[in-house]
N, CA, C and O atoms as a CHARMM CRD file, in Angstrom:
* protein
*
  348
    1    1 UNK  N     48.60200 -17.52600   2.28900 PROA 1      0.00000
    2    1 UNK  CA    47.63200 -18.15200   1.41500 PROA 1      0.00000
    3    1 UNK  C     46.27400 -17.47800   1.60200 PROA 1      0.00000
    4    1 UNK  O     45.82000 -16.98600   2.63600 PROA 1      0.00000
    5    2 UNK  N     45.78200 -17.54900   0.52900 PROA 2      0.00000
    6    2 UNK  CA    43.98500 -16.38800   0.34500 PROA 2      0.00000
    7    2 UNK  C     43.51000 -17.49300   0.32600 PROA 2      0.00000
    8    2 UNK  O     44.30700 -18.40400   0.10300 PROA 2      0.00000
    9    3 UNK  N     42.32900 -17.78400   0.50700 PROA 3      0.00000
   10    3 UNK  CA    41.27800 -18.73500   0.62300 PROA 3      0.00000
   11    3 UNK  C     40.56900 -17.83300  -0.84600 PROA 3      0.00000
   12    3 UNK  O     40.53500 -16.62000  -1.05300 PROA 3      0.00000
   13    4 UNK  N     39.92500 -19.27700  -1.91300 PROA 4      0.00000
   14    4 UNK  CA    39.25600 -18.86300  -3.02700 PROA 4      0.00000
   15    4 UNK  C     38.19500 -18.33900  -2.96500 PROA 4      0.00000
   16    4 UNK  O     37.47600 -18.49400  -1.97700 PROA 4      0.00000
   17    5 UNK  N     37.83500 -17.57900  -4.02600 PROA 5      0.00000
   18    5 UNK  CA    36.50700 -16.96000  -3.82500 PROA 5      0.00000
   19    5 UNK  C     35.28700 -18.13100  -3.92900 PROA 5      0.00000
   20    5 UNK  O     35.28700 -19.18000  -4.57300 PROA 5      0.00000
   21    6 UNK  N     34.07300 -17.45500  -2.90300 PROA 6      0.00000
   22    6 UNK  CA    33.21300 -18.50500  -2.59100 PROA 6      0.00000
   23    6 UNK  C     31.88400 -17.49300  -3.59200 PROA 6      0.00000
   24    6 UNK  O     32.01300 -16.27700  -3.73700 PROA 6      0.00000
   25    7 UNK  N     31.11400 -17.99800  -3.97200 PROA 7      0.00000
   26    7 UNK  CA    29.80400 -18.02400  -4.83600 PROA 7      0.00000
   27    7 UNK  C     28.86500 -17.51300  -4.17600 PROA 7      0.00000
   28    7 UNK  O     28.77800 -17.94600  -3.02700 PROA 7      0.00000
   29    8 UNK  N     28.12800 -16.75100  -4.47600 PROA 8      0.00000
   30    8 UNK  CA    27.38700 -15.51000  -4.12600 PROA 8      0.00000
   31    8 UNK  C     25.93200 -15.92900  -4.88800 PROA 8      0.00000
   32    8 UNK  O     26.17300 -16.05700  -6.08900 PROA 8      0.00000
   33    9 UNK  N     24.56800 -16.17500  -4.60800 PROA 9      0.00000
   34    9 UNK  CA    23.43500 -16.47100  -5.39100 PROA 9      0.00000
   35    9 UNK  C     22.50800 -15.78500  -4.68600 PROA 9      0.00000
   36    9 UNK  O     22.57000 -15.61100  -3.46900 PROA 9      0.00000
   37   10 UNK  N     21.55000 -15.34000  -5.48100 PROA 10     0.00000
   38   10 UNK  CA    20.09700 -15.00800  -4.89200 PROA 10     0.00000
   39   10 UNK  C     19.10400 -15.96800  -5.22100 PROA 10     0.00000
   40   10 UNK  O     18.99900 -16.72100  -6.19000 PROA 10     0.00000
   41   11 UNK  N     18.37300 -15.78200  -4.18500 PROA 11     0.00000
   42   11 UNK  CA    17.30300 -17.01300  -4.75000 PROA 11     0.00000
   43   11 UNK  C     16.19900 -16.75600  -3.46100 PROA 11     0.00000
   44   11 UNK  O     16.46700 -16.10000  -2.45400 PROA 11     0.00000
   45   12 UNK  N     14.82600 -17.46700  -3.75600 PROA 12     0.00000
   46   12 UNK  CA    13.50400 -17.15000  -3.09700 PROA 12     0.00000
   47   12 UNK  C     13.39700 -18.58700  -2.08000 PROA 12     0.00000
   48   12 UNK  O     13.16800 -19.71000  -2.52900 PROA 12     0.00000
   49   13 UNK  N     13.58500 -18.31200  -0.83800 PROA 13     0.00000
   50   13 UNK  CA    13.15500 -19.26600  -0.01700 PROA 13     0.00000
   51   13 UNK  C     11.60600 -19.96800  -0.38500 PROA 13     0.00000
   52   13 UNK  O     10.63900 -19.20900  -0.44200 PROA 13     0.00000
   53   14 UNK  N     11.40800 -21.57800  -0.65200 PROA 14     0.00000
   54   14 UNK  CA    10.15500 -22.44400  -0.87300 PROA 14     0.00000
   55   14 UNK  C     10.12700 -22.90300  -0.02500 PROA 14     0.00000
   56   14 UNK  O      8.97000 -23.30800   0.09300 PROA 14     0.00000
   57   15 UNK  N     11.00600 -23.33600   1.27700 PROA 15     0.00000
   58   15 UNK  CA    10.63300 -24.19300   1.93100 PROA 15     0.00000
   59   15 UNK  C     11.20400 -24.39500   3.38900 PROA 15     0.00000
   60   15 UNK  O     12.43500 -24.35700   3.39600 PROA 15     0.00000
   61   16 UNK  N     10.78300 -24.54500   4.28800 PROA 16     0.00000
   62   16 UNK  CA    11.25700 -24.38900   5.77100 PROA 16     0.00000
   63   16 UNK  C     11.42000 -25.96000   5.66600 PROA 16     0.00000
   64   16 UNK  O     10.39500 -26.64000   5.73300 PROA 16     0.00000
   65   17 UNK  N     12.53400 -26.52000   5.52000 PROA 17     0.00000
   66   17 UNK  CA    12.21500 -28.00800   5.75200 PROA 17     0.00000
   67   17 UNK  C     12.77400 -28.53900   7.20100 PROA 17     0.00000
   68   17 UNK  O     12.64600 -29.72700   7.49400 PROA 17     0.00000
   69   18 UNK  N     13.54000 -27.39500   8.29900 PROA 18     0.00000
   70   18 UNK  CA    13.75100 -28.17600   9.53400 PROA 18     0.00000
   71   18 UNK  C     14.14700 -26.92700  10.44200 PROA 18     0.00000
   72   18 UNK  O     13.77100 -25.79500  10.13800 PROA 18     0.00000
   73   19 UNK  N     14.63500 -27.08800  11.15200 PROA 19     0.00000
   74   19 UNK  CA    15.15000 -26.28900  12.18300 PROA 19     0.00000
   75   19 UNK  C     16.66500 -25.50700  11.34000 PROA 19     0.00000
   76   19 UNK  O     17.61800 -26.23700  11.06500 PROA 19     0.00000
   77   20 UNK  N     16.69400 -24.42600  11.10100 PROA 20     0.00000
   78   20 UNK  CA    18.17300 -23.52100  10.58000 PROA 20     0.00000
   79   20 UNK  C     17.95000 -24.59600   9.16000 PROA 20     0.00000
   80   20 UNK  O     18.88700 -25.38900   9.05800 PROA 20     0.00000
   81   21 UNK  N     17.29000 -24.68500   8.49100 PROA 21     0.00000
   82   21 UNK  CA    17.78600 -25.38800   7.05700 PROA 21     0.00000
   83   21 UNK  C     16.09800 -24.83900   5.92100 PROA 21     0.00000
   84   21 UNK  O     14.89900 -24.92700   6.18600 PROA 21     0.00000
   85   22 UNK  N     16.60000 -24.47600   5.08100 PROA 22     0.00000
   86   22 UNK  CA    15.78800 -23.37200   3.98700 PROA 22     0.00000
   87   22 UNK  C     16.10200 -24.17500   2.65300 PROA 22     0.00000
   88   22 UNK  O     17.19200 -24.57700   2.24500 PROA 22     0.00000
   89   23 UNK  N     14.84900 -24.29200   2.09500 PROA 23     0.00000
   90   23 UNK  CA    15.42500 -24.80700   0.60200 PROA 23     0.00000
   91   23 UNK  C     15.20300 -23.38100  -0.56900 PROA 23     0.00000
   92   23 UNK  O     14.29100 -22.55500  -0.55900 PROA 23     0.00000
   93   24 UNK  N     15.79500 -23.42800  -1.04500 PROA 24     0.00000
   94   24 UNK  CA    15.99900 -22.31000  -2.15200 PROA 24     0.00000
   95   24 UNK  C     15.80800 -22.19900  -3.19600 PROA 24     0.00000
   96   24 UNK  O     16.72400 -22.65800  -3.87800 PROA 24     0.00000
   97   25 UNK  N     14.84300 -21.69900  -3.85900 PROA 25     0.00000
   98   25 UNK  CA    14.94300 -21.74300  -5.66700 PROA 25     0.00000
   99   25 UNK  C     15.91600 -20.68400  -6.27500 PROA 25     0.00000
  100   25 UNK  O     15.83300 -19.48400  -6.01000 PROA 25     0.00000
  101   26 UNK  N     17.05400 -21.35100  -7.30300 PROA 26     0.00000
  102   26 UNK  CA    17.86600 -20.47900  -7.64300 PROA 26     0.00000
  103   26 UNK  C     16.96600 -20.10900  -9.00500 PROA 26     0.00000
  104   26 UNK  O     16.40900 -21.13500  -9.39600 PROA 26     0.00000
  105   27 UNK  N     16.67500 -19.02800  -9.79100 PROA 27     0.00000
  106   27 UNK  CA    16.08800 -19.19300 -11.29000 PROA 27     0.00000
  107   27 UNK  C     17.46300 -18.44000 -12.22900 PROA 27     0.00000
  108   27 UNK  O     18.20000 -17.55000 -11.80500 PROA 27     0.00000
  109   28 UNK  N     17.50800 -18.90800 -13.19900 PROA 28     0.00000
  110   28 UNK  CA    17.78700 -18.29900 -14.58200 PROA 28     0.00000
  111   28 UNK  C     17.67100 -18.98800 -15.84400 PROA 28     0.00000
  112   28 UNK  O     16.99400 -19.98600 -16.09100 PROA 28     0.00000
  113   29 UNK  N     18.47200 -18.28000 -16.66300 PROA 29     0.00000
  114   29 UNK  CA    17.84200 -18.46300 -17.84100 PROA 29     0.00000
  115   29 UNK  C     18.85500 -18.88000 -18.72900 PROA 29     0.00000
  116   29 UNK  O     19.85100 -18.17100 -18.58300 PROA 29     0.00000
  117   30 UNK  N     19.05400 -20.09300 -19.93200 PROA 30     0.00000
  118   30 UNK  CA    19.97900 -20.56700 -20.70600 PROA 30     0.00000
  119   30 UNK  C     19.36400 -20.72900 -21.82400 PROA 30     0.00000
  120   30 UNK  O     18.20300 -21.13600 -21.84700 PROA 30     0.00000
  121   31 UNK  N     20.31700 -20.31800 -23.35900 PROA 31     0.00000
  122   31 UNK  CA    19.66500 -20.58600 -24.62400 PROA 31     0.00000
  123   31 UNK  C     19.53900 -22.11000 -25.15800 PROA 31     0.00000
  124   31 UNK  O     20.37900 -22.86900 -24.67300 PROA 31     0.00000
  125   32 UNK  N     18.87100 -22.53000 -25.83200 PROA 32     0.00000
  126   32 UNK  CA    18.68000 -23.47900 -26.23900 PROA 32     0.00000
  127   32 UNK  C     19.55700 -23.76700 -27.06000 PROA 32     0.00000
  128   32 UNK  O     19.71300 -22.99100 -28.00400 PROA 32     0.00000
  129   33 UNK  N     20.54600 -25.17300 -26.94300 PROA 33     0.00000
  130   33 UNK  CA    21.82000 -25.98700 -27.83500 PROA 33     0.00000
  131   33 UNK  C     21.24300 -25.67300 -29.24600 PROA 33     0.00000
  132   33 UNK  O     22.24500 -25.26500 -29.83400 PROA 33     0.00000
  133   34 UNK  N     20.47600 -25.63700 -29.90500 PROA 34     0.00000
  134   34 UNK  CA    19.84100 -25.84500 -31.08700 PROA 34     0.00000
  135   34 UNK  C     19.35400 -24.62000 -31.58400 PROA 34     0.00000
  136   34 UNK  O     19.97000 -24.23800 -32.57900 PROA 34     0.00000
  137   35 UNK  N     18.21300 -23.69800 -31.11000 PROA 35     0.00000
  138   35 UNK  CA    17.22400 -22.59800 -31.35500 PROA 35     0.00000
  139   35 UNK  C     17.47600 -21.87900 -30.80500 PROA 35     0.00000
  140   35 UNK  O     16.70600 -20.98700 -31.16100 PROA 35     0.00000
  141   36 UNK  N     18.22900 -21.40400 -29.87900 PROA 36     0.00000
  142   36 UNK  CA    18.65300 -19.79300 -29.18100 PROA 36     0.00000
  143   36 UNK  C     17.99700 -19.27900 -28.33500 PROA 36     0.00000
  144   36 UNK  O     18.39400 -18.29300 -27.71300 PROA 36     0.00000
  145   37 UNK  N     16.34700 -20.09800 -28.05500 PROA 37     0.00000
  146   37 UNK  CA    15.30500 -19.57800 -27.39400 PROA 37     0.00000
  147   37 UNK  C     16.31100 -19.32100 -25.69800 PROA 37     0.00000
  148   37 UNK  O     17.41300 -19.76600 -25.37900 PROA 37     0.00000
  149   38 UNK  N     15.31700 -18.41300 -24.91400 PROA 38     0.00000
  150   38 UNK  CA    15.96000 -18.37500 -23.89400 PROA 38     0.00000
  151   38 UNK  C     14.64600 -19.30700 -22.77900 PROA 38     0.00000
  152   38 UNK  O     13.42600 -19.20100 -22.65900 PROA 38     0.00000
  153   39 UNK  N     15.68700 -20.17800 -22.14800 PROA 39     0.00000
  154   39 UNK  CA    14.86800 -21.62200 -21.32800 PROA 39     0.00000
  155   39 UNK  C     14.93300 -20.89600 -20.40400 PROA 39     0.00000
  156   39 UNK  O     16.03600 -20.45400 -20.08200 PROA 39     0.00000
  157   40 UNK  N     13.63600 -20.50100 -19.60400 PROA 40     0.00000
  158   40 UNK  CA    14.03000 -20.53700 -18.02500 PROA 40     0.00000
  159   40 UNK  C     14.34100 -22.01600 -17.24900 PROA 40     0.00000
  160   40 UNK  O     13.91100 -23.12300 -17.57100 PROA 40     0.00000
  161   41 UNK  N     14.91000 -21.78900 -16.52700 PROA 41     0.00000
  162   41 UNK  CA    15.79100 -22.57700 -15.56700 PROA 41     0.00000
  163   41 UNK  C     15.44700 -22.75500 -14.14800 PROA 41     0.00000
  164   41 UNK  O     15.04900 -21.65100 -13.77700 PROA 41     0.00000
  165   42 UNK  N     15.40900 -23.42300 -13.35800 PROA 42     0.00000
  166   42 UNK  CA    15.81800 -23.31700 -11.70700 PROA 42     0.00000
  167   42 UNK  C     16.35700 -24.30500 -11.11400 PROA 42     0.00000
  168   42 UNK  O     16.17200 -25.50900 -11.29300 PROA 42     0.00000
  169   43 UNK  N     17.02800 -23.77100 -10.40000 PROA 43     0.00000
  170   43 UNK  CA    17.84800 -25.26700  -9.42400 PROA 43     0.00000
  171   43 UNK  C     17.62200 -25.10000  -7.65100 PROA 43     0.00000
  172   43 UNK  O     17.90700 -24.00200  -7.17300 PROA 43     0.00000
  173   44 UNK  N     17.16700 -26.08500  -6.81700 PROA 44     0.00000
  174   44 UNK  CA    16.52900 -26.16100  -5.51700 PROA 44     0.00000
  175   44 UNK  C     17.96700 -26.09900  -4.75500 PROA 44     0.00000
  176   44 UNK  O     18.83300 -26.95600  -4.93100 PROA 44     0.00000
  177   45 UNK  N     18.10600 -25.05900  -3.94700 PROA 45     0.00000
  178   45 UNK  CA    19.82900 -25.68000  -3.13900 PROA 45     0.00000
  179   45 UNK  C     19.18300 -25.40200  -1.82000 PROA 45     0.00000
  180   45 UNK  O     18.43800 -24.45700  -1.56200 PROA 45     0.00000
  181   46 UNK  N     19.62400 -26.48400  -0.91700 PROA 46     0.00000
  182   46 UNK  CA    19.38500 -26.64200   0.67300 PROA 46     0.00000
  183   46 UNK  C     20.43500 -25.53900   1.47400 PROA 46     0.00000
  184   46 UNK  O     21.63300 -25.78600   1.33500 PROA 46     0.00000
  185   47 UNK  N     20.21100 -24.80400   1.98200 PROA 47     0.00000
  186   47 UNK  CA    20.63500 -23.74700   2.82300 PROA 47     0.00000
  187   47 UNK  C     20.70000 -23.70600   4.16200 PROA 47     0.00000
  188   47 UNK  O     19.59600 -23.94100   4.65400 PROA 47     0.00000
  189   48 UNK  N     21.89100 -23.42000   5.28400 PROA 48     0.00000
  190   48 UNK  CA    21.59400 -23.14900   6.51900 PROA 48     0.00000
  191   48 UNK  C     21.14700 -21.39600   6.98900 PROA 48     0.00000
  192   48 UNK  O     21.72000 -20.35200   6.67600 PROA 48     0.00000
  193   49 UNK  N     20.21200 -21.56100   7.63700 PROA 49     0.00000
  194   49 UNK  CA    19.94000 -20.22800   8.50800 PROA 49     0.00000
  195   49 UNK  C     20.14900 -20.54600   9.62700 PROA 49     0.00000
  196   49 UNK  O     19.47700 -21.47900  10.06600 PROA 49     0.00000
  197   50 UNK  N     21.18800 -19.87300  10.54000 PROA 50     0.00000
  198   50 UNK  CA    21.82800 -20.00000  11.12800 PROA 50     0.00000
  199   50 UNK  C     20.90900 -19.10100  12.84000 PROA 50     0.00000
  200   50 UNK  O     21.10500 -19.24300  14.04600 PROA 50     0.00000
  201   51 UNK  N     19.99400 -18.28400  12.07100 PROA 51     0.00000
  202   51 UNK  CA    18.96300 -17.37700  12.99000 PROA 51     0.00000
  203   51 UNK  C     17.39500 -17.75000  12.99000 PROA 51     0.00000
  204   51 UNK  O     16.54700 -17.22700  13.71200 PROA 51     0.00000
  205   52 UNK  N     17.17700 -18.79500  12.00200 PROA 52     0.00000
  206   52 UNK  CA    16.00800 -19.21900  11.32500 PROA 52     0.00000
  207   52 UNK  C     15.27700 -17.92000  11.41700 PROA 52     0.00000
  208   52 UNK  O     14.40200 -17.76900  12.26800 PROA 52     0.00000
  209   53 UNK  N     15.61300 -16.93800  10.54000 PROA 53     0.00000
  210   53 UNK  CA    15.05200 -15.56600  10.05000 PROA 53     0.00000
  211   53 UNK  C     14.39800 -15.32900   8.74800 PROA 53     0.00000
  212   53 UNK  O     13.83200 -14.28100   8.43600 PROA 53     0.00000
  213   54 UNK  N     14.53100 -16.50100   7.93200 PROA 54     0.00000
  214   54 UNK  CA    14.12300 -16.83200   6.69200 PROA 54     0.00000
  215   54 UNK  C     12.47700 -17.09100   6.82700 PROA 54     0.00000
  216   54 UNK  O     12.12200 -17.79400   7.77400 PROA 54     0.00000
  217   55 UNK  N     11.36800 -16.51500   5.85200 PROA 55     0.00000
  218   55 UNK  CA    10.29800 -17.32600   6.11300 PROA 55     0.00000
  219   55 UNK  C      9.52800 -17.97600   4.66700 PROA 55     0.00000
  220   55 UNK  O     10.36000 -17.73500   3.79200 PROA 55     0.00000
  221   56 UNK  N      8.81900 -18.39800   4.27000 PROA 56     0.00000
  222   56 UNK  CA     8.74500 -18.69900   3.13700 PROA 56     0.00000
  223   56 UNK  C      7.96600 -17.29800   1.91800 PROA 56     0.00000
  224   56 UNK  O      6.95800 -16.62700   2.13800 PROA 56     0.00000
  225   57 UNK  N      8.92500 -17.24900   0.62700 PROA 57     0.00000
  226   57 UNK  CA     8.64300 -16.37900  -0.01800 PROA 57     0.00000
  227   57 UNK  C      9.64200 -15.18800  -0.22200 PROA 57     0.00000
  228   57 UNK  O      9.69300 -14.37400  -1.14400 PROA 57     0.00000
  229   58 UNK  N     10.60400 -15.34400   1.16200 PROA 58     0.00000
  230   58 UNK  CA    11.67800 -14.32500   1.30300 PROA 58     0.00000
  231   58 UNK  C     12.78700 -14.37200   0.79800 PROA 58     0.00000
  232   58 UNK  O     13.45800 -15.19200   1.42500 PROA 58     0.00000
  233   59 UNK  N     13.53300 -13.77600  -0.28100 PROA 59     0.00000
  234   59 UNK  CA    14.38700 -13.34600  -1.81600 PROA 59     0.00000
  235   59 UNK  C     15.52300 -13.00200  -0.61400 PROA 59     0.00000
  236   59 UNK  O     15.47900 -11.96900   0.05400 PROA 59     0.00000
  237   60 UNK  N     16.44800 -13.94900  -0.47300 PROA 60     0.00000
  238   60 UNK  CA    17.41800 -14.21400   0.11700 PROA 60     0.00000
  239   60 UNK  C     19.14600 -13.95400  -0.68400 PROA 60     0.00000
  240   60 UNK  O     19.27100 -13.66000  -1.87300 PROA 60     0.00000
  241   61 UNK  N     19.79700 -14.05900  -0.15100 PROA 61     0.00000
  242   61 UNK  CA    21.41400 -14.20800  -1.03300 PROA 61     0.00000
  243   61 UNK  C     22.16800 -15.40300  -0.30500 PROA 61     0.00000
  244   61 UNK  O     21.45900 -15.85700   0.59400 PROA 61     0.00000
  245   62 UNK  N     22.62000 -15.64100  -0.34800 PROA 62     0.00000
  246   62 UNK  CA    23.34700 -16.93800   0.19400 PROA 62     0.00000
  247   62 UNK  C     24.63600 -17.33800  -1.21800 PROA 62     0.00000
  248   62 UNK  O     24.82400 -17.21100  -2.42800 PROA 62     0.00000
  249   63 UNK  N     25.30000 -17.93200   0.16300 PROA 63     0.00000
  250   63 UNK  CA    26.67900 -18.11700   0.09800 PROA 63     0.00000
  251   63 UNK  C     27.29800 -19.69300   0.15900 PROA 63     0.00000
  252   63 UNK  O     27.08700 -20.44500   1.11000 PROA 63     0.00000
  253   64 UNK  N     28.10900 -20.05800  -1.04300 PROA 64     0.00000
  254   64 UNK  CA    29.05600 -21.18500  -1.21400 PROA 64     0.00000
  255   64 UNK  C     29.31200 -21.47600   0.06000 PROA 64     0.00000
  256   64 UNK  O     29.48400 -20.43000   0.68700 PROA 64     0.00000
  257   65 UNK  N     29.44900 -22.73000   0.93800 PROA 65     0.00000
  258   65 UNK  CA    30.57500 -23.00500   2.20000 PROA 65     0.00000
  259   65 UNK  C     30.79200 -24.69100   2.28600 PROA 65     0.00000
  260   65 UNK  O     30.58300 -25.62500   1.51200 PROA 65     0.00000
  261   66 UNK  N     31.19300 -24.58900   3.31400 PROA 66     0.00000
  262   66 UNK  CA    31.64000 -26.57800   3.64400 PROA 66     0.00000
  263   66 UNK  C     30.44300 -27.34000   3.74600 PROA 66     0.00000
  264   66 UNK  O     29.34600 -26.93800   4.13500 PROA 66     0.00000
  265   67 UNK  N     30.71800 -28.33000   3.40900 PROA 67     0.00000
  266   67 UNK  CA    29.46300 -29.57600   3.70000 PROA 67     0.00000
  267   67 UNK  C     29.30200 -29.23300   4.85200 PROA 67     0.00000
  268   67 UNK  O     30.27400 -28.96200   5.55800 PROA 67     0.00000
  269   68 UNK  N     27.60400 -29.14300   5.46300 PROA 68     0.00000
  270   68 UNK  CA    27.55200 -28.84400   6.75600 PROA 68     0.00000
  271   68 UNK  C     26.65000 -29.74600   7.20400 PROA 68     0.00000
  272   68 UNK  O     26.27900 -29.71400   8.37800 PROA 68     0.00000
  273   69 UNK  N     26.07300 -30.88700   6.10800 PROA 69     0.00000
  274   69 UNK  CA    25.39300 -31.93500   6.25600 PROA 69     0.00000
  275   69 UNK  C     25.02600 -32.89700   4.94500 PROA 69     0.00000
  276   69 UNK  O     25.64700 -32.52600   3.95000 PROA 69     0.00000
  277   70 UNK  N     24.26400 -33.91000   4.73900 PROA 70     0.00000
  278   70 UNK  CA    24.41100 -34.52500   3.70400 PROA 70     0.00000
  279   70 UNK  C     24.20300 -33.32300   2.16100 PROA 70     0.00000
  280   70 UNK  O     24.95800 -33.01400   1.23900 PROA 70     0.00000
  281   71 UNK  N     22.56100 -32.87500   2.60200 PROA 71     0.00000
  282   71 UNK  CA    22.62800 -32.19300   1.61900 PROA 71     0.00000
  283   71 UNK  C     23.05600 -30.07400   1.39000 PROA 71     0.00000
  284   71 UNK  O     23.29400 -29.23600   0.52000 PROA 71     0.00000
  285   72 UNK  N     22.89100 -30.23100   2.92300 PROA 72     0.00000
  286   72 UNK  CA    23.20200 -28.81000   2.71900 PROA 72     0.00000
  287   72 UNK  C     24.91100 -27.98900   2.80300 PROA 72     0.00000
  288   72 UNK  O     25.69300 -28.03200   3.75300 PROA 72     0.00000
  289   73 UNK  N     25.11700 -27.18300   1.27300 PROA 73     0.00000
  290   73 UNK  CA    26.26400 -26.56900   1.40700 PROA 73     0.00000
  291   73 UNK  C     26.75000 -25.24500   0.82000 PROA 73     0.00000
  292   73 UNK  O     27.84300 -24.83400   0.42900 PROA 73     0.00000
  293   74 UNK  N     25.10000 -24.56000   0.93900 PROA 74     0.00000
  294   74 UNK  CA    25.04600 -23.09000   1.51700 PROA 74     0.00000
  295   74 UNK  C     24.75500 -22.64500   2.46900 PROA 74     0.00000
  296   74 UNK  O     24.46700 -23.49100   3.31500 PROA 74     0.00000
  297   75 UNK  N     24.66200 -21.40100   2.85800 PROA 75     0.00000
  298   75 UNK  CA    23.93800 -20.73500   3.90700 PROA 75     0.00000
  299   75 UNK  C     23.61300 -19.45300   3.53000 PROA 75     0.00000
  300   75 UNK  O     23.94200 -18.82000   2.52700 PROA 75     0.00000
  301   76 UNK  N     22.81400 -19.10700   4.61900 PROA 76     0.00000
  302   76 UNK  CA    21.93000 -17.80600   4.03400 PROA 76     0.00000
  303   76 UNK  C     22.61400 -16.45000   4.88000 PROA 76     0.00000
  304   76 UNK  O     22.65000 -16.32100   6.10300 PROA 76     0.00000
  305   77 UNK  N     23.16600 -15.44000   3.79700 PROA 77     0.00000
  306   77 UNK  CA    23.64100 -14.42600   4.52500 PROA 77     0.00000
  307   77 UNK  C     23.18600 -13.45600   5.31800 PROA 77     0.00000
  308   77 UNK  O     23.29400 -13.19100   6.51500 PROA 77     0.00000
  309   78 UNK  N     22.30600 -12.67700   3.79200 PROA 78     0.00000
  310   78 UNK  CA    21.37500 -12.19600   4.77200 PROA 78     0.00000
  311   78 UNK  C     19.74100 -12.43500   3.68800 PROA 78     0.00000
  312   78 UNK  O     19.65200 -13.09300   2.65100 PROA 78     0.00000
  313   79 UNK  N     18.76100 -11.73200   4.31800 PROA 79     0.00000
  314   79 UNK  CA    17.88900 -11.60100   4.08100 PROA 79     0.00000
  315   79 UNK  C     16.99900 -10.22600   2.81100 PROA 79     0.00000
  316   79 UNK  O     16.21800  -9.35600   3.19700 PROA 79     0.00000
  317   80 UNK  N     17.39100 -10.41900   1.52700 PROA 80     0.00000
  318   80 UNK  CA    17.06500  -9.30700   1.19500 PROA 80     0.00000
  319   80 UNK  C     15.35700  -8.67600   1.11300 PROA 80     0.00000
  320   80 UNK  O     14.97100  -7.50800   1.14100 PROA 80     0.00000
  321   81 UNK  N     14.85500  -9.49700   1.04400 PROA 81     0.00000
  322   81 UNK  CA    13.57100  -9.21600   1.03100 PROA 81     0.00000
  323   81 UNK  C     12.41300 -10.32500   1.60300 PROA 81     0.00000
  324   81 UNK  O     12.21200 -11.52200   1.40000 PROA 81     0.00000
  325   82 UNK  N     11.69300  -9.16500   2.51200 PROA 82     0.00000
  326   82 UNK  CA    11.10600 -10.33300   3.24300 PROA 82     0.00000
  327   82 UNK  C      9.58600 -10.43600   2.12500 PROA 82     0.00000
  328   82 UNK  O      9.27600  -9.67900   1.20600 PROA 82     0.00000
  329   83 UNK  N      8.93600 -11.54600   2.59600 PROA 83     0.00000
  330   83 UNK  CA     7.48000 -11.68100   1.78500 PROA 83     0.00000
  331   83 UNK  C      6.76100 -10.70000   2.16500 PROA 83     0.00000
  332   83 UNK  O      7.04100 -10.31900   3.30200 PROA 83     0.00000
  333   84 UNK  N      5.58200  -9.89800   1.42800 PROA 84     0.00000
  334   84 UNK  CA     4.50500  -9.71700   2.07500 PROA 84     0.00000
  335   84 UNK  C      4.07900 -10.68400   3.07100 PROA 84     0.00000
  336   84 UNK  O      4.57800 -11.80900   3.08100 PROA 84     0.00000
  337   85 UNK  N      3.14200 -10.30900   3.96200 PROA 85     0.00000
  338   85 UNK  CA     1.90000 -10.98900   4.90200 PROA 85     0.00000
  339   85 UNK  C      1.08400 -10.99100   4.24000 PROA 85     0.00000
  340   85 UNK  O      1.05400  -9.91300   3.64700 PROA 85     0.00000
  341   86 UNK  N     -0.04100 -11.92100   3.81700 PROA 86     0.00000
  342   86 UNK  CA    -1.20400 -12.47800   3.53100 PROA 86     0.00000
  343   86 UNK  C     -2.13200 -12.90000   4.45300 PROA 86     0.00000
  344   86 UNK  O     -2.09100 -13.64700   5.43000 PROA 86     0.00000
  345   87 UNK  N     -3.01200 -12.21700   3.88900 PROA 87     0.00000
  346   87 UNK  CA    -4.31700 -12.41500   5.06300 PROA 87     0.00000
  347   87 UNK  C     -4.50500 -11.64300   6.14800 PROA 87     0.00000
  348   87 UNK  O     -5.44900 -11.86400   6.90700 PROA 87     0.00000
């Protein structure tokens, strides 16, 4: 037996909300039911970092997995881009 394929997203770390846990903005874009316009979109998904290597601003990929708590049931693979430093 293969285990199914698991879901692959990029998205920009917003938020350090605890120890190994990252909230994520996923963005895209869907046409409008009616007018065709193209809507931008985003959806917030709670993430584990497992190295807390994530910092805020940093364009991450993360991965489908098991409930690993109420709300979190991704995690962060790796790190594709870190933020600039400011200031």
């Amino acid at each position: 037996m293969e285990r199914n394929k698991r879901k692959n997203l990029t998205g920009v770390v917003t938020s350090r909300s605890g120890d190994k846990s990252v909230k994520v903005v996923y963005f895209y874009k869907r046409p409008h039911p009616l007018y065709k316009k193209e809507i931008k979109r985003k959806t917030v998904l709670h993430a584990h970092d497992e190295k807390n290597e994530c910092g805020v601003g940093d364009k991450v990929e993360i991965m489908e997995t098991r409930p690993l708590s109420k709300l979190k049931r991704w995690r962060v693979v790796k790190v594709a881009e870190k933020a600039p430093i400011v200031g």
